[in-house]
C-alpha positions in Angstrom: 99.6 42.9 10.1 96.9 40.3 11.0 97.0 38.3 13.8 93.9 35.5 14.4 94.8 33.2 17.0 98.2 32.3 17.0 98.9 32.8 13.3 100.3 36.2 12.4 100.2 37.3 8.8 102.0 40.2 7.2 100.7 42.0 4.1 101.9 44.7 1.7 100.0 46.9 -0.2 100.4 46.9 -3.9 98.7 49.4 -6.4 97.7 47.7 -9.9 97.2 49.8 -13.1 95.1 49.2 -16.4 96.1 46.1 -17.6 97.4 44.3 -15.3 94.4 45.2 -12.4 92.1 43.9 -15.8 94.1 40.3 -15.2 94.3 40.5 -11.8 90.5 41.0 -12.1 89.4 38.3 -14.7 91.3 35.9 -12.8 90.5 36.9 -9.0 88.7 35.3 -6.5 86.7 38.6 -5.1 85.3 39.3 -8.6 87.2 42.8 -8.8 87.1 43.8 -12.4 88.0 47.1 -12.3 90.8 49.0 -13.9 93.4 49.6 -11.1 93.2 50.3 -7.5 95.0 49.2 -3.9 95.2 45.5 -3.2 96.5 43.5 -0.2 99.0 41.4 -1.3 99.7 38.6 1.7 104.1 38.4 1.5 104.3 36.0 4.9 102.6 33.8 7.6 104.5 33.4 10.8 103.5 30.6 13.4 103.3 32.1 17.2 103.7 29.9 19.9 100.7 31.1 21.8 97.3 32.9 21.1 98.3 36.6 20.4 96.4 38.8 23.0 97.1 42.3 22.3 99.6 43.8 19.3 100.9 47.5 18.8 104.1 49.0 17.1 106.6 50.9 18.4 110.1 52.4 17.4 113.4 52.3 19.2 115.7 54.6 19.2 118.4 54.5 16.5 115.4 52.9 13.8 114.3 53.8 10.4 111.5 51.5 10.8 108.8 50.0 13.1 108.8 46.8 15.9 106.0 44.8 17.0 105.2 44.2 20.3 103.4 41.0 21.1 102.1 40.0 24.1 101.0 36.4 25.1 98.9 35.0 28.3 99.7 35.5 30.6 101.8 38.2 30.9 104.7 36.9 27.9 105.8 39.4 25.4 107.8 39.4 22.5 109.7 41.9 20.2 109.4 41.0 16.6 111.4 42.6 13.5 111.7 42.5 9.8 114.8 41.0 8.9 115.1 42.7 5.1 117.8 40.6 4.3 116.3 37.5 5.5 112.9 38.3 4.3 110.5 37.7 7.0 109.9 38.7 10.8 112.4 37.8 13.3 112.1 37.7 17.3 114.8 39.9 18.6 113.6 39.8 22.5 111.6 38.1 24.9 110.1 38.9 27.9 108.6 36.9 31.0 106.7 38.0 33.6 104.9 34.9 34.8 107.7 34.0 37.6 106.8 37.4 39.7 106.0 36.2 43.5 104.2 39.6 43.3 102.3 39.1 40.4 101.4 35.5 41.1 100.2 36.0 44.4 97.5 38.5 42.2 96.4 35.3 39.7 92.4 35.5 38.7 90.6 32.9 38.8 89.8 33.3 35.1 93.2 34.4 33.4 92.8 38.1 32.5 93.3 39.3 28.7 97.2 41.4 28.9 96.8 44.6 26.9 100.0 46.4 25.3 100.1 50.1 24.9 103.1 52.1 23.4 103.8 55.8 24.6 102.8 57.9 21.7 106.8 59.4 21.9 108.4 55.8 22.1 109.7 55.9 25.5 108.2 52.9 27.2 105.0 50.6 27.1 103.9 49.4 29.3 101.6 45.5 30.0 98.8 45.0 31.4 98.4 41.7 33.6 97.1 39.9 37.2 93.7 42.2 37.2 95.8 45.2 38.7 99.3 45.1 37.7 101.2 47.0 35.3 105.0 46.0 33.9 107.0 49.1 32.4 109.3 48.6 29.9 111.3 51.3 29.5 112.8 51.9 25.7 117.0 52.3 25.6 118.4 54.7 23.4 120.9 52.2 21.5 120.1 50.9 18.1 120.9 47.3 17.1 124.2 46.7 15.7 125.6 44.0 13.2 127.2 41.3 15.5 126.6 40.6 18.9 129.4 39.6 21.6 130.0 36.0 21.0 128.4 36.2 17.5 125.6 33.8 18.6 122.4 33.9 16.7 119.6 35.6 19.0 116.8 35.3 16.2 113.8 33.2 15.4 113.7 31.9 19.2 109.5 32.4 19.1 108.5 32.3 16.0 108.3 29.1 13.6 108.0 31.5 10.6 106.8 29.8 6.2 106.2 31.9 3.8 102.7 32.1 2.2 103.2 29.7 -0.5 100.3 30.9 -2.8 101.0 34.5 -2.9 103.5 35.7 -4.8 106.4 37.6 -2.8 106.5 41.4 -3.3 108.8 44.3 -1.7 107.5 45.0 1.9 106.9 48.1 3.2 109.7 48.3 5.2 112.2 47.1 2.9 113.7 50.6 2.5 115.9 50.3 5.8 119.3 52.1 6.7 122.2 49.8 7.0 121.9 48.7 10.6 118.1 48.3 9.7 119.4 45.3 7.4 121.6 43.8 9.4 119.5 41.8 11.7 120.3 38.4 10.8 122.1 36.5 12.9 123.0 39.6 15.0 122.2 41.3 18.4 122.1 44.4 20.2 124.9 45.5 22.0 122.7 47.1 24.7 118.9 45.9 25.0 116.1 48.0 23.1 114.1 47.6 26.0 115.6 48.5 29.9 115.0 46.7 32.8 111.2 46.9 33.3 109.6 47.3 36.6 105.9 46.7 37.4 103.0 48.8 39.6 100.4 47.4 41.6 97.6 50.2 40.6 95.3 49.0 43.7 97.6 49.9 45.6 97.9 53.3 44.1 94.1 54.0 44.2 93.9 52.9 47.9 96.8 55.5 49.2 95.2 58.4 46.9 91.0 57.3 48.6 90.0 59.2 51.1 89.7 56.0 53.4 91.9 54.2 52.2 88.9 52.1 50.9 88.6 52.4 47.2 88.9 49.5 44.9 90.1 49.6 41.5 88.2 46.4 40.7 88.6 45.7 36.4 91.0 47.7 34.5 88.8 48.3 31.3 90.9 50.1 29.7 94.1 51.5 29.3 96.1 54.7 27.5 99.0 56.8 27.1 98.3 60.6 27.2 100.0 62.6 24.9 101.8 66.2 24.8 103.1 65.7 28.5 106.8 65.9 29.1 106.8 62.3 31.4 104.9 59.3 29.8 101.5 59.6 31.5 98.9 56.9 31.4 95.0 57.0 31.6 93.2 53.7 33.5 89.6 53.4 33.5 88.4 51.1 35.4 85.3 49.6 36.9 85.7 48.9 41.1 82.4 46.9 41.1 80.6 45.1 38.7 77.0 46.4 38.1 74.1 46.5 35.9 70.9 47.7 35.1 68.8 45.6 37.5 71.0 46.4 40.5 70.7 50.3 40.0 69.4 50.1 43.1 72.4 48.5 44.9 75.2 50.3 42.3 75.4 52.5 39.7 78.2 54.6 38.1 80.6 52.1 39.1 83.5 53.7 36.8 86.2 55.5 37.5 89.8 57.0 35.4 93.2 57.1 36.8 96.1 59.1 35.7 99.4 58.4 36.5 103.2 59.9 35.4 106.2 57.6 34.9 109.6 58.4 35.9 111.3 56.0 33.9 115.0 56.9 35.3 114.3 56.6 38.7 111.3 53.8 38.2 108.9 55.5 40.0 105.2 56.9 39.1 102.7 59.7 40.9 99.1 60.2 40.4 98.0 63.5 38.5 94.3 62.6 39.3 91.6 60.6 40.1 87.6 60.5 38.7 85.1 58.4 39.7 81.0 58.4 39.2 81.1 57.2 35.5 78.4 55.4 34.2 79.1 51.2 33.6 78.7 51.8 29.9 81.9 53.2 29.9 84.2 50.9 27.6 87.4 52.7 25.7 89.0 55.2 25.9 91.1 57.0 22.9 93.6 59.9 23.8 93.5 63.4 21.7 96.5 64.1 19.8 99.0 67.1 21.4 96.2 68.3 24.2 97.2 65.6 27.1 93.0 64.4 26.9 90.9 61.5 26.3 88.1 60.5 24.5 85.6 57.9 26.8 83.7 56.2 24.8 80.4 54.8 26.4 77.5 52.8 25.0 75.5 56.1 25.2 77.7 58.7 25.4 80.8 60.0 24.6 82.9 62.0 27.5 85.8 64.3 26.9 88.2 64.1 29.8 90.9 67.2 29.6 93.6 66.5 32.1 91.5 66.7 35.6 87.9 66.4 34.9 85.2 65.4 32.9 84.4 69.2 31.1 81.6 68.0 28.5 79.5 64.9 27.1 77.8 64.2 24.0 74.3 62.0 24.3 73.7 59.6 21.7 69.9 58.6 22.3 67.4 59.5 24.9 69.5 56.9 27.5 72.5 59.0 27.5 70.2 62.1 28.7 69.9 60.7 31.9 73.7 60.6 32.5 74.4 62.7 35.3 78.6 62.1 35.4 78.7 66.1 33.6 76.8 69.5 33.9 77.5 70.2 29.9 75.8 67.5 28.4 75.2 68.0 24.2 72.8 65.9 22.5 73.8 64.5 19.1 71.8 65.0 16.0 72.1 61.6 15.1 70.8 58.7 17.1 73.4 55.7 17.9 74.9 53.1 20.4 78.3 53.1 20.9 79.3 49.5 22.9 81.9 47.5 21.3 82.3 50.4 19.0 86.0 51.0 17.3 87.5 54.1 16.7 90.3 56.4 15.2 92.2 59.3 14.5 92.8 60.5 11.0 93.4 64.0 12.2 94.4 66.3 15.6 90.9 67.2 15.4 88.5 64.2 13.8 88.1 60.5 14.0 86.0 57.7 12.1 84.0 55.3 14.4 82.4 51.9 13.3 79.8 50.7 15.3 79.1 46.9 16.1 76.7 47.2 13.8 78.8 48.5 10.8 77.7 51.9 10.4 80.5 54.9 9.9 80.8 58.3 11.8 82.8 60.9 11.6 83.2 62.7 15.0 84.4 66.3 15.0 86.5 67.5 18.0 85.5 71.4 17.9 88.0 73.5 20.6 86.5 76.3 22.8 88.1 79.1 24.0 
């Protein structure tokens, strides 16, 4: 899946052999002459309403294959399928969040960016919108059915979908779906994927936990769900005042994480802990597979967070030596800048990270103890 702007395009992948990868080659437009390999074959082009502003996958309960969730500014979101027997993607929900008298009251001036993230376990996600507010949607447990009540057709309500007309169309991916899988089309579900959702006001939560009473949370940077913890727990790191390098004097290590758990029956949340001290260069944040930690990724550093604290950092180049946020700081044999870098998992244990400037690593996570 690709989205750019509000144009969302769905490709398959398609392995060619010998002969036909020689056609496929001589007649190509990237000049790819060789004798078989992996090709992205585009099967669809679907026309959003909206700019798309954040995209993840999930998987409801009673599904052989995968949703989308979409989410729109400012804080819209919409559940997409594949309809195999229609052949294309098909909006099954839609969400709206805009009317909130407590959200509204929290409006930027300049409209914030609303993030989607998925609990590893498919149990909620949860949205990101208004600078500080965050809307749970909890996942049902019912899978869709054939027909819904009155029979009334509850697809294509967002989405003016073509097909691409100068691509050939090929078996998707997830054509291979179970019965109730197939019968989207012109059907609905007879209880909603997705419960009644229910929002948090994190300043809120960062005020009552501050000795004070006086903390900020400021910018949510950036947002996570934790994984191997029995309640869907979320990781927030966030920046409570903007600074930079000239006004060191005034502030520095402006950043700070947040962890929360989610009691999706009762709708209610507690803090597990709170961090503060991080440098500004702190910018992602990518949770380790089945040890409840985080990766924080910072222009000069990278911090492992396990649960409670910051236990170790690696130093990139001779800035990143001068971060005080851990007593175990590393230094890595290689010398590199991590802002605006992209990374992920292919393992438990190791992950591949491009940097803006299109080199590849491969990080190692190495347990102790």
């Amino acid at each position: 899946m690709v989205a750019r702007t509000s144009l969302l395009e769905v490709y398959a992948l398609s392995t060619t052999h010998s002969a036909a990868a020689t056609a496929l080659g001589a007649t190509g437009s990237g000049g790819n002459r060789t004798g078989g390999g992996t090709r992205l074959i585009r099967i669809g082009e679907y026309k959003m309403f909206g700019n798309v502003e954040s995209i993840k996958t999930c998987r409801f309960a009673g599904r052989s294959v995968d949703s989308l969730l979409v989410a729109f500014s400012e804080a819209r979101v919409s559940v997409l399928d594949w309809d195999a027997a229609r052949h294309e993607i098909v909006t099954t929900s839609l969400h709206y969040f805009e009317d909130k008298k407590e959200a509204k009251a929290k409006l930027p001036n300049t409209p914030s960016i609303p993030l989607v993230r998925v609990d590893p376990q498919n149990r909620c996600a949860v949205l990101h919108c208004f600078e500080s507010t965050l809307v749970v949607l909890p996942f049902g447990k019912a899978h869709f059915s054939a027909t819904s009540a009155n029979g009334a057709d509850d697809t294509g309500m967002a989405i003016d979908s073509k097909s691409a007309k100068d691509e050939k169309r090929s078996k998707p991916v997830a054509a291979a779906a179970t019965a109730d899988d197939t019968k989207l089309s012109g059907g609905k579900s007879k209880s909603s994927a997705i419960l009644t959702p229910f929002m948090l006001d994190i300043e809120s939560l960062i005020t009552s936990n501050s000795s004070g009473g006086s903390a900020s949370i400021g910018t949510i940077k950036d947002l996570v769900f934790l994984d191997g913890y029995y309640e869907p727990s979320i990781l927030i790191l966030h920046e409570r005042k903007h600074t930079h390098e000239g006004r060191f004097a005034v502030a520095r290590d402006t950043v700070g994480l947040l962890s929360i758990s989610l009691n999706l029956n009762q709708q209610t949340h507690s803090v597990i802990s709170i961090a503060s001290k991080l440098t500004h260069y702190c910018e992602r944040l990518y949770p380790v597979p089945n040890t409840g930690g985080a990766l924080i990724f910072a222009a000069n550093n990278i911090f492992h967070w396990n649960n409670q604290t910051i236990d170790y950092g690696l130093s990139l180049n001779e800035h990143g030596d001068k971060s005080v946020t851990v007593q175990r700081m590393d230094k890595s044999p290689l010398v590199a800048m991590f802002d605006l870098a992209e990374a992920a998992f292919i393992s438990p244990t190791a992950l591949v990270v491009t940097s803006r400037m299109g080199a590849i690593y491969t990080l190692t996570i190495i347990p102790q103890g």
